[in-house]
C-alpha positions in Angstrom: -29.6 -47.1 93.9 -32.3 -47.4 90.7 -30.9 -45.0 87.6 -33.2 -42.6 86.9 -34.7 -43.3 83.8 -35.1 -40.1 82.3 -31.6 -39.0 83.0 -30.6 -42.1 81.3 -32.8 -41.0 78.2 -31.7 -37.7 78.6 -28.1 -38.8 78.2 -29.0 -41.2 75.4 -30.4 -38.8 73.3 -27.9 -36.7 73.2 -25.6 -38.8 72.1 -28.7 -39.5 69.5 -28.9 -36.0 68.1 -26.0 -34.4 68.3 -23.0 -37.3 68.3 -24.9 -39.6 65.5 -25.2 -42.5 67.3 -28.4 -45.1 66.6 -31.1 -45.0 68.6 -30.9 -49.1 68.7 -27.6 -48.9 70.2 -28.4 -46.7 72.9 -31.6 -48.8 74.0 -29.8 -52.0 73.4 -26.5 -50.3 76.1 -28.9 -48.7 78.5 -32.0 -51.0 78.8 -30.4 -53.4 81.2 -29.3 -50.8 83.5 -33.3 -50.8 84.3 -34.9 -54.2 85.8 -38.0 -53.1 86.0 -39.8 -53.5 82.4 -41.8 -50.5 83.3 -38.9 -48.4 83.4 -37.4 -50.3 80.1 -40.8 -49.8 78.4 -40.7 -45.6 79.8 -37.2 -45.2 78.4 -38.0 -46.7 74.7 -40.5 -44.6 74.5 -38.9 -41.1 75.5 -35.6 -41.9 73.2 -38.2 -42.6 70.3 -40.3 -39.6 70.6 -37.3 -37.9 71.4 -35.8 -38.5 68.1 -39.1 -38.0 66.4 -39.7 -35.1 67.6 -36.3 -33.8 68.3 -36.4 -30.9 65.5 -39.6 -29.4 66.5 -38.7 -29.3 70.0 -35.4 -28.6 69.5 -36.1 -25.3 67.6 -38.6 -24.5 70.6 -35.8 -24.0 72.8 -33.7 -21.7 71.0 -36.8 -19.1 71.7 -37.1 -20.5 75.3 -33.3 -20.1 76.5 -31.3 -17.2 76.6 -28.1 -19.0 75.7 -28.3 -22.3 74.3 -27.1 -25.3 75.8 -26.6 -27.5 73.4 -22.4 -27.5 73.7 -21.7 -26.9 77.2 -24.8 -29.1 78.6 -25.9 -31.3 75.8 -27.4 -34.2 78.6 -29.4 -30.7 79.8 -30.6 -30.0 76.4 -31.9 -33.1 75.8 -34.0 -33.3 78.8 -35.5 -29.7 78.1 -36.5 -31.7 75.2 -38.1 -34.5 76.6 -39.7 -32.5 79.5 -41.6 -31.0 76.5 -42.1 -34.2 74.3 -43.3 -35.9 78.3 -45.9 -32.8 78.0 -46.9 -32.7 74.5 -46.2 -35.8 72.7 -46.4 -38.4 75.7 -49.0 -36.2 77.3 -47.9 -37.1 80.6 -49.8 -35.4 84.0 -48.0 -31.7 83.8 -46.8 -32.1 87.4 -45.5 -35.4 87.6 -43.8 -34.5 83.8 -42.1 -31.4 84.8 -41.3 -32.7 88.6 -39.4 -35.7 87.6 -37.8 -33.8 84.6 -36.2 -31.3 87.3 -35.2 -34.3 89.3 -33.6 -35.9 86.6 -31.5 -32.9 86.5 -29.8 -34.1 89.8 -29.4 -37.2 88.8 -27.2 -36.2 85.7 -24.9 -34.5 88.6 -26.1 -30.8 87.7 -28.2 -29.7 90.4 -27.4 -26.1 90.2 -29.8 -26.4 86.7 -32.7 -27.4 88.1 -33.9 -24.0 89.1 -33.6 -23.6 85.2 -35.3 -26.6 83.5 -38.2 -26.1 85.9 -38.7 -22.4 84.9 -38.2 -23.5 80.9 -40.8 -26.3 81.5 -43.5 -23.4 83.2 -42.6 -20.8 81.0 -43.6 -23.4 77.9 -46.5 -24.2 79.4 -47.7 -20.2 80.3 -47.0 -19.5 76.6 -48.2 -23.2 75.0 -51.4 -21.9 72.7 -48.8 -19.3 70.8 -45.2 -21.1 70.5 -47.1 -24.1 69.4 -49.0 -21.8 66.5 -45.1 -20.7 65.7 -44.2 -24.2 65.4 -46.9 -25.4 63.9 -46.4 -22.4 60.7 -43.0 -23.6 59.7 -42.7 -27.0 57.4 -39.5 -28.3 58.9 -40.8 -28.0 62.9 -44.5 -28.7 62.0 -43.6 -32.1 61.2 -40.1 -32.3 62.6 -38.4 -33.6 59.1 -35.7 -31.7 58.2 -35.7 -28.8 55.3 -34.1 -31.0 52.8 -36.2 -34.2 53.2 -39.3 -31.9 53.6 -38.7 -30.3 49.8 -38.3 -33.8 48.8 -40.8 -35.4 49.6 -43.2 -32.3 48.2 -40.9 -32.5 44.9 -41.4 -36.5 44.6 -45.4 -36.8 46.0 -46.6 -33.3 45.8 -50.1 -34.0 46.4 -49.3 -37.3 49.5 -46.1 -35.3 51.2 -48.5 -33.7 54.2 -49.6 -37.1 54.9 -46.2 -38.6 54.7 -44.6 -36.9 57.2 -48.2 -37.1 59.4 -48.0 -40.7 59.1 -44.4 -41.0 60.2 -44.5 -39.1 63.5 -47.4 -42.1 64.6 -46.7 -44.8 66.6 -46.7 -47.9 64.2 -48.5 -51.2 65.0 -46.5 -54.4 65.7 -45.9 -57.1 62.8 -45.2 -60.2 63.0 -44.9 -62.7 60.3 -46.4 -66.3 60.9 -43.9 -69.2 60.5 -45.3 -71.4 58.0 -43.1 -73.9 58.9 -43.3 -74.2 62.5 -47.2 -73.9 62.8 -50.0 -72.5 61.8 -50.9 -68.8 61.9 -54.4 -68.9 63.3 -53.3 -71.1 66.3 -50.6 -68.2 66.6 -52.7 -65.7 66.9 -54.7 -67.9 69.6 -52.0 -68.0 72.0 -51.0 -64.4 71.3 -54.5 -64.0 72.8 -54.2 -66.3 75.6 -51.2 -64.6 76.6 -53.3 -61.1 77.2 -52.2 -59.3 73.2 -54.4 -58.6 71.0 -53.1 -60.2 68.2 -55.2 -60.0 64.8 -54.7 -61.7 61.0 -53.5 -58.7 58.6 -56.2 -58.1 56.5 -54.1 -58.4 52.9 -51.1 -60.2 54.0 -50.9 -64.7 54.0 -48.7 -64.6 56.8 -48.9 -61.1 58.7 -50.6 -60.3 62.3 -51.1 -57.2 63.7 -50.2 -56.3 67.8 -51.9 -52.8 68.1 -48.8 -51.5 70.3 -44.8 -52.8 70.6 -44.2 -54.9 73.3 -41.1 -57.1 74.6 -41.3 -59.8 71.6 -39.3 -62.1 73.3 -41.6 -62.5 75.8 -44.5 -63.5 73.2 -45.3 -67.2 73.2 -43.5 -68.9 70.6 -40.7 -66.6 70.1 -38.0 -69.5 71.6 -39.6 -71.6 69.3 -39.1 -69.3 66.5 -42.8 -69.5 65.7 -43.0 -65.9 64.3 -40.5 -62.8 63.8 -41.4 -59.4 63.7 -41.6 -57.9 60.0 -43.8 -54.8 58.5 -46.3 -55.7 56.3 -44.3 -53.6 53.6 -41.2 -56.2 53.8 -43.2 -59.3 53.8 -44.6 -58.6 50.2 -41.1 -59.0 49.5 -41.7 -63.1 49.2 -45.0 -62.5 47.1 -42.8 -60.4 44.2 -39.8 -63.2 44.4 -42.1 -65.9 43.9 -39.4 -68.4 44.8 -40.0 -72.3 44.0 -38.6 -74.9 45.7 -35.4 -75.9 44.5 -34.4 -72.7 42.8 -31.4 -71.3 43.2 -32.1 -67.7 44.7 -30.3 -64.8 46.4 -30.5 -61.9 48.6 -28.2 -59.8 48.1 -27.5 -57.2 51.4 -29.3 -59.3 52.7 -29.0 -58.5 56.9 -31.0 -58.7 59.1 -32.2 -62.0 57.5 -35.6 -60.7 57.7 -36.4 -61.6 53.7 -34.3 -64.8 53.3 -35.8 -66.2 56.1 -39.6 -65.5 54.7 -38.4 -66.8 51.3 -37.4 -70.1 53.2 -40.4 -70.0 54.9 -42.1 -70.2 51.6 -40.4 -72.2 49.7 -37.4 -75.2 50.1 -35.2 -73.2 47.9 -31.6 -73.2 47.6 -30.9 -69.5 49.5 -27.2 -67.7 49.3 -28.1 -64.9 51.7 -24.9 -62.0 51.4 -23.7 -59.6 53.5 -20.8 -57.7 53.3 -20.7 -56.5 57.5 -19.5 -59.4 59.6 -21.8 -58.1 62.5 -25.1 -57.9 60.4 -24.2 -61.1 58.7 -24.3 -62.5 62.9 -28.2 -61.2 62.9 -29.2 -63.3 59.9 -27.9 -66.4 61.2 -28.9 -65.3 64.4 -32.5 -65.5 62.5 -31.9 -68.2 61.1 -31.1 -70.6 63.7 -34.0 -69.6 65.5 -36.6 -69.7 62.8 -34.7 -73.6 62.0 -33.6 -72.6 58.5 -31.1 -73.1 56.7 -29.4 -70.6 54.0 -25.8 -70.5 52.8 -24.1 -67.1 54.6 -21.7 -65.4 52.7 -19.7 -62.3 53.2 -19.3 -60.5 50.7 -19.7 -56.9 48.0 -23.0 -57.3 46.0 -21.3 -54.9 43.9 -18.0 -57.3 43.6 -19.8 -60.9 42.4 -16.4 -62.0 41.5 -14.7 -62.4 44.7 -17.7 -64.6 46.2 -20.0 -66.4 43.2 -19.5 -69.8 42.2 -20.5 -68.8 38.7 -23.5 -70.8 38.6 -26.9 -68.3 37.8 -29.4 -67.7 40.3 -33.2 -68.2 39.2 -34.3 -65.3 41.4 -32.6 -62.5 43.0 -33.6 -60.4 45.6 -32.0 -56.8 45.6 -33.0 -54.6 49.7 -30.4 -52.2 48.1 -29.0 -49.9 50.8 -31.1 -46.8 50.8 -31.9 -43.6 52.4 -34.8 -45.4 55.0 -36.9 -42.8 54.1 -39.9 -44.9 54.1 -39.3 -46.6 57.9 -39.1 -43.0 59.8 -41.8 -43.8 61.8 -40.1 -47.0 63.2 -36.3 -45.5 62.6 -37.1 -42.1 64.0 -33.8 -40.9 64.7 -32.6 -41.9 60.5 -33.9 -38.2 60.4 -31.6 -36.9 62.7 -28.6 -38.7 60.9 -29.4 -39.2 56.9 -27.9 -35.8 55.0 -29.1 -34.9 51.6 -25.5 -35.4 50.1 -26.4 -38.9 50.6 -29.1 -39.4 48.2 -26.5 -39.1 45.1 -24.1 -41.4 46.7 -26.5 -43.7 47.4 -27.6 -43.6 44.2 -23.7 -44.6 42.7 -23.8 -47.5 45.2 -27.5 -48.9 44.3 -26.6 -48.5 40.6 -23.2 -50.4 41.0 -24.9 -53.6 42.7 -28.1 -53.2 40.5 -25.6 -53.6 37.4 -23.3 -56.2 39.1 -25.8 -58.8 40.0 -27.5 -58.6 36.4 -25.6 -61.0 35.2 -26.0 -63.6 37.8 -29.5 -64.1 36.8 -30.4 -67.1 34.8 -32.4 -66.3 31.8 -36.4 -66.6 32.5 -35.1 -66.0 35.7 -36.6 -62.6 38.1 -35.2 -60.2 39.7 -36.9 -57.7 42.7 -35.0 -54.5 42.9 -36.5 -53.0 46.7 -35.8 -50.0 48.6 -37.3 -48.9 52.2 -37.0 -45.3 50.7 -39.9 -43.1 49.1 -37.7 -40.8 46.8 -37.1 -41.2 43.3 -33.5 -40.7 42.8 -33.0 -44.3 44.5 -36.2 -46.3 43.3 -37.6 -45.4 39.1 -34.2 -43.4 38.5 -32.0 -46.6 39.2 -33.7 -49.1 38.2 -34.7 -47.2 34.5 -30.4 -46.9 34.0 -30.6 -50.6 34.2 -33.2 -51.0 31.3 -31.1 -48.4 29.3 -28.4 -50.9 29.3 -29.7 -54.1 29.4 -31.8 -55.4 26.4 -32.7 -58.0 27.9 -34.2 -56.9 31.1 -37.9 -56.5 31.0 -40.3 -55.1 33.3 -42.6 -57.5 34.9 -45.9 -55.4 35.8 -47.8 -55.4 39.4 -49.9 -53.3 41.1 -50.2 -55.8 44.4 -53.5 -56.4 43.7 -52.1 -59.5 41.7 -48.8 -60.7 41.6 -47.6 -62.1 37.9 -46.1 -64.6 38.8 -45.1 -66.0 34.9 -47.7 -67.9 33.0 -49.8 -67.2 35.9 -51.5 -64.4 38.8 -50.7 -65.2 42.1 -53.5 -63.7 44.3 -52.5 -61.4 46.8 -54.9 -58.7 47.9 -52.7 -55.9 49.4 -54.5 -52.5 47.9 -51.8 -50.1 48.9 -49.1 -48.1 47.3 -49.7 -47.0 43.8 -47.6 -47.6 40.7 -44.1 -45.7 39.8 -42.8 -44.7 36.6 -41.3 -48.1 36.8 -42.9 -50.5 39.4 -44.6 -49.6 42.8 -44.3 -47.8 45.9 -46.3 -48.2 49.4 -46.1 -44.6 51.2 -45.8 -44.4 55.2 -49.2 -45.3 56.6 -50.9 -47.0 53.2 -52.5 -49.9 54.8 -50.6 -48.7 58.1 -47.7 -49.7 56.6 -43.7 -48.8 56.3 -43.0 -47.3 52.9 -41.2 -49.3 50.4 -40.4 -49.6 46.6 -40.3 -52.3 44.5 -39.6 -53.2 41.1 -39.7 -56.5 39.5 -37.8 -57.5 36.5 -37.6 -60.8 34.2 -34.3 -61.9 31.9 -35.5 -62.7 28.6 -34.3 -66.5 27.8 
């Protein structure tokens, strides 16, 4: 008998939003109960705007039912969520929404509440105009951030916060980043075209191209052949800041899922430790590797703890993705939302300072060093990187504005007008350029 895909998402978000478990893991368990890619492609989508959307909706119910249902039925709760996101978010017909939503109830073996969900789902959409006014007057459910990362965000970018958290409840375009060395990115985008995708060159980025909508990657000519991989336009200025040669000694440091290391290869035949301390991340990056056909040296290991893995010779570049609050990626990491706490900010902060500090050393003098973060608040981007410069007299700030890239003696074009400069370095918000937010800062050792 076929699974009903919405019970299955109903299920699955559950366990998203109230037992903390990833929306990646949930797809990546349930997908292949459901042949049909329609279905696969239905069932992504509700667990994404699920999660996105889960606080607004969420709080909608508490005025809806009597009792709440969240304890005794949570697999009921989260389909009264999605019977709303299927009407509001996914705008779905009304009947064929709210019919299969009821139906899903059966299938989730609690047939005795469909009666219920049905007269929740009617009752929303008698009363629509004035709950969604209600909604719509409270910060936390207008956007569906919560309370703490609202405050935050208007503390840190008072005058960009609204359009923040507007830009991270849209659907974000698909990136992929050209492999330089396995072909050329114009005949990429050719075949992406042949094969029915309407593929285009990013506008600011050497090796970026642009799919309007996700889709099944793997499926994409050129994917076995580890022609492209999929990257946001954010991460890829990663390579421009490094400025790696060939044959320099670099590192990435946390460096899973390979994503960076592998562009840096792309760009240059450098000699690349990528480290990871997770055995099962540390799998994706080779994963990466292999099919991209490059090679890195993997090692497992604390970027915090340089003396249980380095070889003691310097680095000429270093590459920091410091483990962060993914504040900047909620619009393609929706359910980080659900699960990030504001306690975590300040010991996030302790860990980001610990490797920033540790890995100082390893860099060769003249030698550069790109402190990045995927999050948008200060605490983990100016704030951790300025204790560095307090220490270290011979750390020095290498300005940018991504309009031009200093790259030493000499500017590196590379026309990305996005972002705009930090206390120290620079930060891309959520939907500049319609990218992912993310900080950087670049720093030089003085010989």
């Amino acid at each position: 008998m076929k699974p009903d895909t919405r019970a299955l998402a109903a299920s699955g978000l559950a366990e998203i939003a109230l037992r903390g478990a990833s929306l990646r893991e949930v797809m990546e368990r349930t997908a292949p109960r459901l042949p049909d890619p329609r279905d696969r492609a239905l069932l992504m989508a509700l667990l994404s705007e699920g999660a996105r959307w889960w606080l607004r909706y969420d709080a909608a119910l508490d005025e809806l039912l009597a009792r709440p249902l969240r304890r005794k039925e949570p697999a009921i709760h989260a389909l009264l969520v999605l019977g709303l996101v299927q009407l509001e978010v996914l705008q779905l017909e009304d009947y064929a929404a709210v019919a299969a939503t009821v139906e899903a109830t059966r299938a989730l073996k609690r047939p005795a509440l469909a009666g219920l969900v049905n007269a929740v789902l009617r009752r929303w959409q008698r009363e629509r105009r004035e709950r969604i006014a209600r909604l719509d007057a409270r910060p936390d459910t207008r956007h569906a951030h919560p309370d703490w990362l609202a405050a935050a965000l208007a503390r840190d970018w008072p005058a960009q916060a609204e359009a923040v958290m507007a830009a991270d409840n849209r659907e974000p375009p698909l990136m992929l980043r050209a492999n330089r060395r396995r072909g050329d990115r114009d005949a990429l985008i050719a075949a992406l075209r042949d094969a029915g995708q309407a593929a285009e060159a990013h506008p600011w980025l050497a090796d970026g191209i642009v799919l309007p909508h996700s889709t099944d990657v793997t499926r994409l000519p050129g994917f076995a052949e580890g022609t492209f991989a999929v990257q946001d336009g954010a991460a890829q200025a990663a390579a421009d800041l490094v400025d790696a040669r060939d044959g320099q000694r670099v590192l990435d440091a946390c460096a899973a899922p390979g994503g960076k290391a592998c562009h840096l290869l792309e760009r240059a035949r450098a000699e690349l430790t990528a480290l990871e301390m997770d055995d099962t991340r540390a799998a994706r990056i080779r994963q990466n590797l292999d099919r991209l056909h490059l090679t890195a040296k993997l090692v497992i290991g604390d970027a915090g703890n340089p003396s249980a893995w380095w070889d003691g010779r310097p680095f000429d570049r270093i590459l920091i993705d410091a483990p962060c609050s993914a504040s900047g990626v909620l619009r393609r990491r929706p359910d980080v939302r659900l699960h990030r706490r504001e306690s975590d900010i300040a010991e996030l902060g302790v860990l980001q300072r610990r490797i920033l500090h540790a890995l100082w050393p390893l860099l060769a003098p003249g030698g550069r060093l790109v402190y990045a973060t995927c999050s948008l608040l200060r605490a983990e981007n100016e704030a951790v990187v300025a204790d560095l410069l307090a220490v270290q007299a011979d750390a020095e700030v290498v300005p940018f504005d991504l309009l031009a890239v200093q790259a030493d003696a000499e500017v590196v074009p590379f026309d990305l007008p996005v972002g705009q400069r930090a206390a120290v370095g620079w930060q891309i918000l959520p939907g500049d350029g319609d990218l992912d937010g993310m900080y950087y800062a670049v720093l030089r050792k003085r010989p």
